[in-house]
KOLNUMI-752449 format. One record per residue (C-alpha): residue number from 1; residue in one letter; z, y, x. Coordinates in pm, whole numbers, always signed. Last residue first. Example, Ala and Ser with C-alpha at 12.3 -4.5 7.8 and 13.67 -1.06 7.14 Angstrom:
2
k;r;w;v;u
2;s;+714;-106;+1367
1;a;+780;-450;+1230
***
This chain:
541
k;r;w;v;u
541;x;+2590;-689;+1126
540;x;+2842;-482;+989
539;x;+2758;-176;+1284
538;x;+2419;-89;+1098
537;x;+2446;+199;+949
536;x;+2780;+336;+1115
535;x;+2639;+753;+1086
534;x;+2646;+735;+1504
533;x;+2397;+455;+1557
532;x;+2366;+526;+1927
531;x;+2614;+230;+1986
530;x;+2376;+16;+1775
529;x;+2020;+67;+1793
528;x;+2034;+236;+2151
527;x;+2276;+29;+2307
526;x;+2084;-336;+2142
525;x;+1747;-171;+2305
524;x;+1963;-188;+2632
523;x;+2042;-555;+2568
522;x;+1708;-628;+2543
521;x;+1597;-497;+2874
520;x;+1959;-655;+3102
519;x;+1839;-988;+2916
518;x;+1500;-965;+3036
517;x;+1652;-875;+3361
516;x;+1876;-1153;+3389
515;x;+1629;-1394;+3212
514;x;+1390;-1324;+3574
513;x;+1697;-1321;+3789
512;x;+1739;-1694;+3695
511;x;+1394;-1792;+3696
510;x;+1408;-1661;+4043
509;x;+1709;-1846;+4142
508;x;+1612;-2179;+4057
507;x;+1306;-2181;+4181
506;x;+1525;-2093;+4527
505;x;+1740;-2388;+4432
504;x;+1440;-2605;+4390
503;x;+1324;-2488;+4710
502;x;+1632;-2534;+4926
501;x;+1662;-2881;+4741
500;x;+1256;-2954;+4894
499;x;+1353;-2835;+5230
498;x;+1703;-3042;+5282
497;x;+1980;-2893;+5233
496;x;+2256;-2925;+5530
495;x;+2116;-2608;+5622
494;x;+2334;-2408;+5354
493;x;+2641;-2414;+5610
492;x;+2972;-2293;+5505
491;x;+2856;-2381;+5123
490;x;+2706;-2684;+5196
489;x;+3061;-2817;+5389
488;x;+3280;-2693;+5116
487;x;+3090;-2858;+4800
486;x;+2928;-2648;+4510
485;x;+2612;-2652;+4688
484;x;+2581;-3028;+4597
483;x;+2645;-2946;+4234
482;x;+2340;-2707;+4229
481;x;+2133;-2924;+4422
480;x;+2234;-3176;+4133
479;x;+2196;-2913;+3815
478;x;+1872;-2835;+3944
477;x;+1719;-3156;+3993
476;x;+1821;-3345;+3687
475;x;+1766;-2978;+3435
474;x;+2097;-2835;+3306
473;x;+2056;-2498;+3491
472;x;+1708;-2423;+3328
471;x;+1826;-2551;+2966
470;x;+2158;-2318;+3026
469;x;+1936;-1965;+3093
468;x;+1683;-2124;+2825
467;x;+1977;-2132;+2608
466;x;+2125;-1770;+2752
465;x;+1759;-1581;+2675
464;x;+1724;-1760;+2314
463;x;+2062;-1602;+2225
462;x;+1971;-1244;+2372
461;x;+1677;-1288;+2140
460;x;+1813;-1361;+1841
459;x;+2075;-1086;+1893
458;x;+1689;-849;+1950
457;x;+1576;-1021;+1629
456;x;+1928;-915;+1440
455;x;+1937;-552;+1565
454;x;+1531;-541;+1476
453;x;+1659;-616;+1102
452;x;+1909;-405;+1108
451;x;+1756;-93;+1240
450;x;+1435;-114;+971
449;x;+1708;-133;+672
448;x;+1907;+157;+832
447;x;+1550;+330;+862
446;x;+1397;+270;+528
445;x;+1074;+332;+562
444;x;+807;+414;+303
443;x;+600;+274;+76
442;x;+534;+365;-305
441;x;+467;+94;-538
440;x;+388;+251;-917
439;x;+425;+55;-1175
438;x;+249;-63;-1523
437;x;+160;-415;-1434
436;x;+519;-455;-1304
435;x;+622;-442;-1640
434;x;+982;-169;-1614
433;x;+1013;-187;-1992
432;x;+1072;+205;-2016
431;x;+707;+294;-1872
430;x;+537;+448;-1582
429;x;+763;+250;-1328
428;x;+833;+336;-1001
427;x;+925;+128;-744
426;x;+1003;+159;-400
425;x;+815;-46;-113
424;x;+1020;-116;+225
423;x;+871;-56;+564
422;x;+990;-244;+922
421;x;+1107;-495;+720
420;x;+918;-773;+931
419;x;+747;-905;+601
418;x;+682;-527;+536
417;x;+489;-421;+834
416;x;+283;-765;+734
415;x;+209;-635;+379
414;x;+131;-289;+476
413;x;-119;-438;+751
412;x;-302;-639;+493
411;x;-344;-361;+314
410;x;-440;-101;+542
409;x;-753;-261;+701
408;x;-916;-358;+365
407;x;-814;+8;+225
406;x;-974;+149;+536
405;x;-832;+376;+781
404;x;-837;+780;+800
403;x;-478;+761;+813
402;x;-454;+1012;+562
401;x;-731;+854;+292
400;x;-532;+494;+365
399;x;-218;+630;+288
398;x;-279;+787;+0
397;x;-428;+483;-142
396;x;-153;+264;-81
395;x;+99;+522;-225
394;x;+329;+714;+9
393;x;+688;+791;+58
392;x;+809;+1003;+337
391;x;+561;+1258;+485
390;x;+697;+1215;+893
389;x;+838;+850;+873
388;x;+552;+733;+668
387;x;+306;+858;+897
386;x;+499;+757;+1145
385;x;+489;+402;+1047
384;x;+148;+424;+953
383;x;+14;+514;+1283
382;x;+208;+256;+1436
381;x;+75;-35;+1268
380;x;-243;+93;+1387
379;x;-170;+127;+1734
378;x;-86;-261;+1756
377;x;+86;-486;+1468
376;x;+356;-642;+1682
375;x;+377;-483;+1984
374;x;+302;-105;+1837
373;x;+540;-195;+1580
372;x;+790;-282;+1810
371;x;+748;+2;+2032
370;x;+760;+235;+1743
369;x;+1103;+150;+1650
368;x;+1221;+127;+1956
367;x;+1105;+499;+2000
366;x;+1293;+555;+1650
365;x;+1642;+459;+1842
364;x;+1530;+714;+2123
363;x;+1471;+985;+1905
362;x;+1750;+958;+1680
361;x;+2023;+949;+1995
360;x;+1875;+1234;+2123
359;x;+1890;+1426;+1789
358;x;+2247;+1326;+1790
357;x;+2307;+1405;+2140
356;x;+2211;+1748;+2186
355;x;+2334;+1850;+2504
354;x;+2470;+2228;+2444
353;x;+2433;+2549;+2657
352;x;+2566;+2839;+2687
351;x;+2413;+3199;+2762
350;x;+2489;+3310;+2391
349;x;+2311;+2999;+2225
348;x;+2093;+2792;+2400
347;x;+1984;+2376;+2274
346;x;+1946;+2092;+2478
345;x;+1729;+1776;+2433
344;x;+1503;+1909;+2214
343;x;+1156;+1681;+2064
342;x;+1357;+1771;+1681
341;x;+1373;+2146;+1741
340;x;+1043;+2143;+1848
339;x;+882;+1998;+1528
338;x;+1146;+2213;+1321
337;x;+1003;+2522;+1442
336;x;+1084;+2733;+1768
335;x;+831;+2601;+1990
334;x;+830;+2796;+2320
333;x;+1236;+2775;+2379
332;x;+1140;+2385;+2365
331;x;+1537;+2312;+2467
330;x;+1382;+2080;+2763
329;x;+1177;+2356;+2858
328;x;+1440;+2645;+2845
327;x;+1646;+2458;+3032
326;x;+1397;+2368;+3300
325;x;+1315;+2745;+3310
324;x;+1708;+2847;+3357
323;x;+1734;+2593;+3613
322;x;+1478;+2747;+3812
321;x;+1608;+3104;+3774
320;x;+1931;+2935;+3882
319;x;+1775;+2759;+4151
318;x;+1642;+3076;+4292
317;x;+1251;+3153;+4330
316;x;+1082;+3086;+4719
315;x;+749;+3197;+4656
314;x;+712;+3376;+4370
313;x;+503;+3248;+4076
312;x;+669;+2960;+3968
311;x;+429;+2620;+3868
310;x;+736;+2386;+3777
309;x;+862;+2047;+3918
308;x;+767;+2106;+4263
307;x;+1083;+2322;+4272
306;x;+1302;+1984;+4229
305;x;+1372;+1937;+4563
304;x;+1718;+1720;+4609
303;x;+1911;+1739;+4915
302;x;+2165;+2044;+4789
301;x;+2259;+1823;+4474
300;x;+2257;+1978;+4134
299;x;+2602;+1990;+4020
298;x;+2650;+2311;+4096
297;x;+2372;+2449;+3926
296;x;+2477;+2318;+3612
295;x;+2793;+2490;+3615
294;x;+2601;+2822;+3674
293;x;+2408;+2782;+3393
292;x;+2713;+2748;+3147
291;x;+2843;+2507;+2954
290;x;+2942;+2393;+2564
289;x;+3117;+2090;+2480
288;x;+2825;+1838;+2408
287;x;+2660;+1774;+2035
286;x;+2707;+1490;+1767
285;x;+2967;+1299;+1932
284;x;+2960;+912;+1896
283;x;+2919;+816;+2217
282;x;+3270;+841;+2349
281;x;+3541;+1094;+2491
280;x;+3270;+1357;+2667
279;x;+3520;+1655;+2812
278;x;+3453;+1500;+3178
277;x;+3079;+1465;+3141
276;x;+2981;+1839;+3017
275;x;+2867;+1931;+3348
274;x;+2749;+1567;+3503
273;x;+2501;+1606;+3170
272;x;+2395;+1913;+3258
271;x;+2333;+1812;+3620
270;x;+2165;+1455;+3490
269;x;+1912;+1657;+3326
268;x;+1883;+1931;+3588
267;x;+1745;+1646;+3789
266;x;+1531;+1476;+3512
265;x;+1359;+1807;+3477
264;x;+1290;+1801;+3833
263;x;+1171;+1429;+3794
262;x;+896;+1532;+3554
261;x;+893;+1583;+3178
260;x;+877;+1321;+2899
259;x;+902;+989;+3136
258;x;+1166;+1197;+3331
257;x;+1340;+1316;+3034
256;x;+1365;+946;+2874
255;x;+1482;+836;+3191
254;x;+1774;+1128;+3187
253;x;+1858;+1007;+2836
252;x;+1882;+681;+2925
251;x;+2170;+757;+3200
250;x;+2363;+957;+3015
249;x;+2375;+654;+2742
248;x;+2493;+401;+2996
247;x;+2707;+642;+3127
246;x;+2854;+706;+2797
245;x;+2915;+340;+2745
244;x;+3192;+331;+3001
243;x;+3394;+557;+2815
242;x;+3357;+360;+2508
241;x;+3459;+10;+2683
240;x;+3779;+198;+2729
239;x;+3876;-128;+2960
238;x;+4294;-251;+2845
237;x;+4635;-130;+2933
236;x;+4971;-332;+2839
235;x;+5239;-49;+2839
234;x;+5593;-131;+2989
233;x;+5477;+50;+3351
232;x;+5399;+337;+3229
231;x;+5158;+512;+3472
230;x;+5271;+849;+3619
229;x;+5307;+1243;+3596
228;x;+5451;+1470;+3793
227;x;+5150;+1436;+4091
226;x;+4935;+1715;+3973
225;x;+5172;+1974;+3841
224;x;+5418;+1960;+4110
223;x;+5114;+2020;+4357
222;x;+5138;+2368;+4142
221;x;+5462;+2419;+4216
220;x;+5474;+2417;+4584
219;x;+5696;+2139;+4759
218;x;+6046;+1984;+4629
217;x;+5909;+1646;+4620
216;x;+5890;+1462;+4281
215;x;+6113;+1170;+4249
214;x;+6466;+1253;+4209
213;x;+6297;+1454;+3815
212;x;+6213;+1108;+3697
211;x;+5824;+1147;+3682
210;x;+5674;+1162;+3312
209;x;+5521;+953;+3093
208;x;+5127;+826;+3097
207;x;+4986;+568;+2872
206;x;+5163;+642;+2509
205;x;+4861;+855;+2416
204;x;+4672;+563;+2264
203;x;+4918;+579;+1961
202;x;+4793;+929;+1859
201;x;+4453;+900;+1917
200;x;+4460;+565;+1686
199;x;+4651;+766;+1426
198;x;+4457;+1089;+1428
197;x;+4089;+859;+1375
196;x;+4196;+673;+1075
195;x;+4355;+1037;+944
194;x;+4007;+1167;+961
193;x;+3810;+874;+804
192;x;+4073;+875;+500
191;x;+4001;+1174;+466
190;x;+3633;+1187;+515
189;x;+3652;+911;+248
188;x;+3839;+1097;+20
187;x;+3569;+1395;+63
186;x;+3281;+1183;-13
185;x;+3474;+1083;-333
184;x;+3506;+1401;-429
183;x;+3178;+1529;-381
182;x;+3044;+1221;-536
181;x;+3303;+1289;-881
180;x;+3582;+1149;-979
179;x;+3661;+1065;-1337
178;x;+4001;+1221;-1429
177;x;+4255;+1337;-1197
176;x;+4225;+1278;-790
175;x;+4532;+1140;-598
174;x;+4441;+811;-651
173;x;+4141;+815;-445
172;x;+4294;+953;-186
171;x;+4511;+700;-141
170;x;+4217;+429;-221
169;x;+4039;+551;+82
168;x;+4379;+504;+274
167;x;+4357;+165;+158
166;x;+4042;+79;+244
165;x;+4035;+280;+592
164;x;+4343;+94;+722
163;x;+4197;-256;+628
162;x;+3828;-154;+737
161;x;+4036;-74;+1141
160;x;+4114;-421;+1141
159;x;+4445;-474;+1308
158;x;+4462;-578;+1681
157;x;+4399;-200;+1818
156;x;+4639;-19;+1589
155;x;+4919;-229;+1732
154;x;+4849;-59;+2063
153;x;+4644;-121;+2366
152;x;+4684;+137;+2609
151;x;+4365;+297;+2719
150;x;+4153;+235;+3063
149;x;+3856;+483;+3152
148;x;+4060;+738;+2975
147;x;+4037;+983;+3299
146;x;+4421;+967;+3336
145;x;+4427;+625;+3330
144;x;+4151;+493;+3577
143;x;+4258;+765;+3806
142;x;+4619;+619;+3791
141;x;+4505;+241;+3836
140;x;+4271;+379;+4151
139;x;+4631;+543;+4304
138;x;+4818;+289;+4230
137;x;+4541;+8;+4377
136;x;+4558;+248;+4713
135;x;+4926;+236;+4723
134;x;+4950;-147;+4654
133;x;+4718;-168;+4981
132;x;+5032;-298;+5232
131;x;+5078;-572;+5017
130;x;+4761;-772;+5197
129;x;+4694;-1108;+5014
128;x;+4931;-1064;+4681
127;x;+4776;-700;+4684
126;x;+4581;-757;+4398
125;x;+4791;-969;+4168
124;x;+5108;-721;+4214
123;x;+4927;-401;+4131
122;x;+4769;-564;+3811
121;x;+5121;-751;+3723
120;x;+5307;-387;+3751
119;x;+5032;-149;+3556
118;x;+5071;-410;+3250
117;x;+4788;-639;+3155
116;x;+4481;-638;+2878
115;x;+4209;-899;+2806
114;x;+4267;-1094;+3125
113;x;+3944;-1140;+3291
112;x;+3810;-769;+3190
111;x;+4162;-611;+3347
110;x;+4113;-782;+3643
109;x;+3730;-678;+3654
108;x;+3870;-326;+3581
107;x;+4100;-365;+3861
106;x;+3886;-453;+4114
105;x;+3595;-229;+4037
104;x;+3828;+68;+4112
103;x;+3966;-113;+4436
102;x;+3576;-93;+4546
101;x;+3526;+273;+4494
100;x;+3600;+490;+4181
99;x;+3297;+577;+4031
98;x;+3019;+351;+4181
97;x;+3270;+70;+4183
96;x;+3339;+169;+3819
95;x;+2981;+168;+3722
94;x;+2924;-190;+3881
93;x;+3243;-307;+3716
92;x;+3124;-216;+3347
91;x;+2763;-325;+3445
90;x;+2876;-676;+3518
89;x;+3080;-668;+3169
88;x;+2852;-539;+2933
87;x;+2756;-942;+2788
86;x;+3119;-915;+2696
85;x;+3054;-650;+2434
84;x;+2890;-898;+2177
83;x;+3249;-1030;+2153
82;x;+3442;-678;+2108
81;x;+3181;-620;+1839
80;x;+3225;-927;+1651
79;x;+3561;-891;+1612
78;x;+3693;-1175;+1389
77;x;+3923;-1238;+1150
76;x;+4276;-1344;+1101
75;x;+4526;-1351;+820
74;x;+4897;-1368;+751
73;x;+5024;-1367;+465
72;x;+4776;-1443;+176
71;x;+4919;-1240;-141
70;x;+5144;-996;+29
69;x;+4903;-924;+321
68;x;+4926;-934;+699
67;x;+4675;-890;+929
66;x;+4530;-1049;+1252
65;x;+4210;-861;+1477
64;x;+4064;-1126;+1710
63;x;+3829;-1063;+1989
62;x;+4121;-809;+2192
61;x;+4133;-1057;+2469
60;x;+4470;-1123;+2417
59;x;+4406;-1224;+2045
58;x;+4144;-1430;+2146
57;x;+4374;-1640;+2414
56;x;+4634;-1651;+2136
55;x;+4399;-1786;+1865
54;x;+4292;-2041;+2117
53;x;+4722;-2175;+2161
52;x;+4758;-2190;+1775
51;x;+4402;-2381;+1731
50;x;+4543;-2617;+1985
49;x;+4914;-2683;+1823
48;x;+4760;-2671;+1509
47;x;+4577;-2997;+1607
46;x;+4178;-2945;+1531
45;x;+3957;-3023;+1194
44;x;+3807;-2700;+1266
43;x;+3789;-2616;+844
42;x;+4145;-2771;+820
41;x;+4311;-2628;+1109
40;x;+4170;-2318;+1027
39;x;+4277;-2272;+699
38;x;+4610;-2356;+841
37;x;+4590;-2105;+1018
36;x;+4492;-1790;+764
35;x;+4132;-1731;+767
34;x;+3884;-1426;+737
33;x;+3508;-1451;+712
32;x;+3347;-1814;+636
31;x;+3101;-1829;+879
30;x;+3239;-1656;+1154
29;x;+3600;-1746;+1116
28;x;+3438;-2114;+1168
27;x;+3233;-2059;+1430
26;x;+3496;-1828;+1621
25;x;+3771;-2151;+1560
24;x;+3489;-2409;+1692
23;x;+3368;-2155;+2016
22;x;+3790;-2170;+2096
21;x;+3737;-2532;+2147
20;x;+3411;-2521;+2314
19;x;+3512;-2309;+2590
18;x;+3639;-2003;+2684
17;x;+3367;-1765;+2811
16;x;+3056;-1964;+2822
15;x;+3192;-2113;+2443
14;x;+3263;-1754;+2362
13;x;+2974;-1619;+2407
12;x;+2749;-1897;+2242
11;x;+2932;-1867;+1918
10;x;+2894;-1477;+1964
9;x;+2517;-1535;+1962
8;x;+2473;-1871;+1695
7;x;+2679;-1625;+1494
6;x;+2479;-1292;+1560
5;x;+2137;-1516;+1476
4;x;+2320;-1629;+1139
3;x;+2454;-1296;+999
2;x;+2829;-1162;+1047
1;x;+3060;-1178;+769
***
């Protein structure tokens, strides 16, 4: 079950989203985990006929995962991911206009407002107005498809992917004689893990079948190839929401070269990244699909100047001798030790080259970290914290003598990192009866610990951000200048408000735009800590 600040969060989601009878049923499968229906009638205290009709809209909008099981039949719970994923969906259109044009944009948005359709009834609810532009929606809706930016939605998707991995975990299991031991249980639940993974690939390539042979032109063989495939119509597509994200994440990691680097090293950044892009299925790979130098350079545009980035020695130097520098500096070719392996965003081997992701991915989730403490408990808090991070676990006194701080100064400031669980203490006792009089209290930080608890201030956050957002809207003045724009006449003609409306509405608007991007900040902290989290950590939050 989820915590209480992700509740209130989700709760809030869904009542913007689909009102405050659907908001009841999430509440309740919220707090008190999975339900059958007439649990939920009971707990809601709503007709079945209405709890029936929310649990279909949640179903077809992919928030509710149903099982069934021989002792309680059938049972629903909760996606709390899919849900917290909604507050992606204006960037999710604004990358596919940017990537496939305006018709692009459409259909994702479609697809967004109605959990999942078939290719027919999202061709024939766009061109209702002008039916001469189906072709152009076919053609986006293809694109979309074959570059996985839309997946089929199978059973797989509306059953609880913990269900499958239990019992396949307790397959293996079974199969091993005797007592098992870590290794072996580490390998049943790589297993089980593996074959999790092959099934949902498997059903999720049911999106594209082939041309009936009376429809592909007799022309040259290899146009054949392109065009003798199409959508299938009888499959009910839904957003990737994982292909999406690796833009997001692309995009951090070439502001996180910039602010380390320059902009030149941001350039051939984004070129690498552009380079491996198309192979790149989600945000959970460790490394990128190796490529070359020279596929780099291509993707480097011919307008940008990014010589001004490095101090060359000839005059006019090649921008593959220049790309090979920037390589080399973001790989930290000049500091072969684990320090510079760890600061690397790419790494070389036999004239390829690899993005790095996973080390990426750590550094950016431990700069949160830092800026955190460093808000909270100023440079000094932060000193200890990577202190900590970089030795491991420390006594008070060690501490202090390697910080170069005084005991006064580090114990309080111990005790408050803790309260926010930024560090953790572990014991160890000098004697069998564990008295705490007689133990040893050595600091250090636990990472998935330190994740979870900023993951669940930052939800807090985003929750605060939408009830101010509502408080603002809901105020006398507002809410009537608002309602008064609302009507046909206003709207054709805003000059029909008087002065003082005009500038509550444009106080309005600023405060608005101002929680916007304060929401737009903390929900990119909420990417790094939890998309990034590749090991899982922190995802049962």
């Amino acid at each position: 079950m989820a915590n209480a600040d992700t509740c209130h969060l989700c709760t809030q989601i869904i009542t913007a989203h689909f009102g405050p009878l659907t908001a009841k049923i999430t509440s309740a499968l919220l707090t008190r985990g999975r339900l059958s229906l007439p649990q939920l009638v009971r707990f809601t205290g709503l007709k079945p006929r209405t709890v029936r009709a929310s649990i279909l809209v949640l179903i077809q909008h992919n928030i509710l995962w149903h099982a069934h099981t021989e002792d309680e039949g059938e049972m629903l719970e909760f996606n709390t991911l899919e849900c917290l994923l909604r507050l992606r969906f204006g960037r999710y259109v604004w990358q596919a206009e940017n990537l496939f044009g305006h018709t692009g944009a459409e259909i994702v948005q479609l697809i967004l407002d109605h959990g999942k359709l078939r290719p027919p009834d999202i061709i024939s609810r766009l061109s209702v107005y002008d039916p001469k532009s189906s072709g152009l929606y076919s053609q986006s809706l293809y694109k979309l498809v074959t570059e996985s930016y839309l997946k089929p939605s199978t059973i797989l998707s509306h059953h609880s992917p913990r269900d499958k991995r239990i019992k396949y975990e307790a397959e293996e299991k079974a199969k091993i004689s005797g007592f098992p031991t870590a290794k072996e249980l580490r390998e049943a639940k790589e297993t089980a893990e593996a074959r999790l993974k092959r099934e949902e690939e498997d059903a999720e390539k049911v999106g594209l079948k082939r041309k009936p042979k009376e429809q592909i032109s007799n022309r040259s063989s290899k146009k054949n190839k392109v065009v003798e495939d199409m959508v299938d119509n009888d499959v009910y597509f839904r957003v990737n929401f994982d292909k999406f994200n690796i833009h997001i994440r692309n995009k951090l990691i070439e502001m996180a070269v910039e602010e380390r680097f320059n902009r030149g090293a941001a350039l051939v950044m984004r070129a690498t990244l552009k380079a491996v892009e198309s192979n790149q299925k989600g945000v959970s790979d460790v490394r990128s699909d190796p490529t070359s130098t020279a596929a780099i350079a291509l993707h480097i545009p011919d307008d940008k100047d990014f010589t001004s980035g490095l101090a060359t020695i000839s005059k006019k130097p090649s921008d593959a001798s220049l790309v090979k520098d920037y390589l080399g500096l973001l790989a930290y070719a000049d500091n072969p030790t684990p320090t510079g392996k760890t600061a690397s965003y790419v790494s070389l081997s036999d004239n390829k080259v690899y993005v790095e992701f996973e080390i990426i991915n750590k550094r950016l989730r431990r700069r949160v970290l830092e800026a955190v403490a460093r808000e909270r408990h100023g440079d000094d808090g932060v000193r200890i914290v990577r202190l900590l991070l970089d030795v491991g676990k420390m006594d008070e006194k060690h501490i202090a003598k390697v910080a170069m701080m005084a005991n006064k100064d580090v114990r309080p400031l111990l005790s408050a990192l803790s309260s926010d669980f930024l560090i953790s203490t572990q014991e160890v006792p000098r004697s069998a009866d564990r008295n705490p009089t007689r133990m040893f209290y050595l600091w250090h930080v636990d990472l998935a610990k330190a994740y979870a608890a900023l993951l669940g201030g930052l939800y807090k956050t985003l929750f605060n951000i939408s009830a101010r957002r509502h408080a603002e809207q809901e105020e006398p003045n507002v809410n009537a200048v608002l309602a008064k724009r609302e009507r046909t006449d206003v709207a054709q003609d805003e000059k029909l408000l008087t002065r003082m409306e005009r500038e509550v509405l444009a106080e309005w608007e600023r405060k608005r735009e101002m929680l916007n991007v304060l929401e737009m900040r903390v929900e990119e902290a909420v990417f790094i800590l939890r998309d990034l989290d590749r090991g899982g950590s922190i995802d049962e939050i």
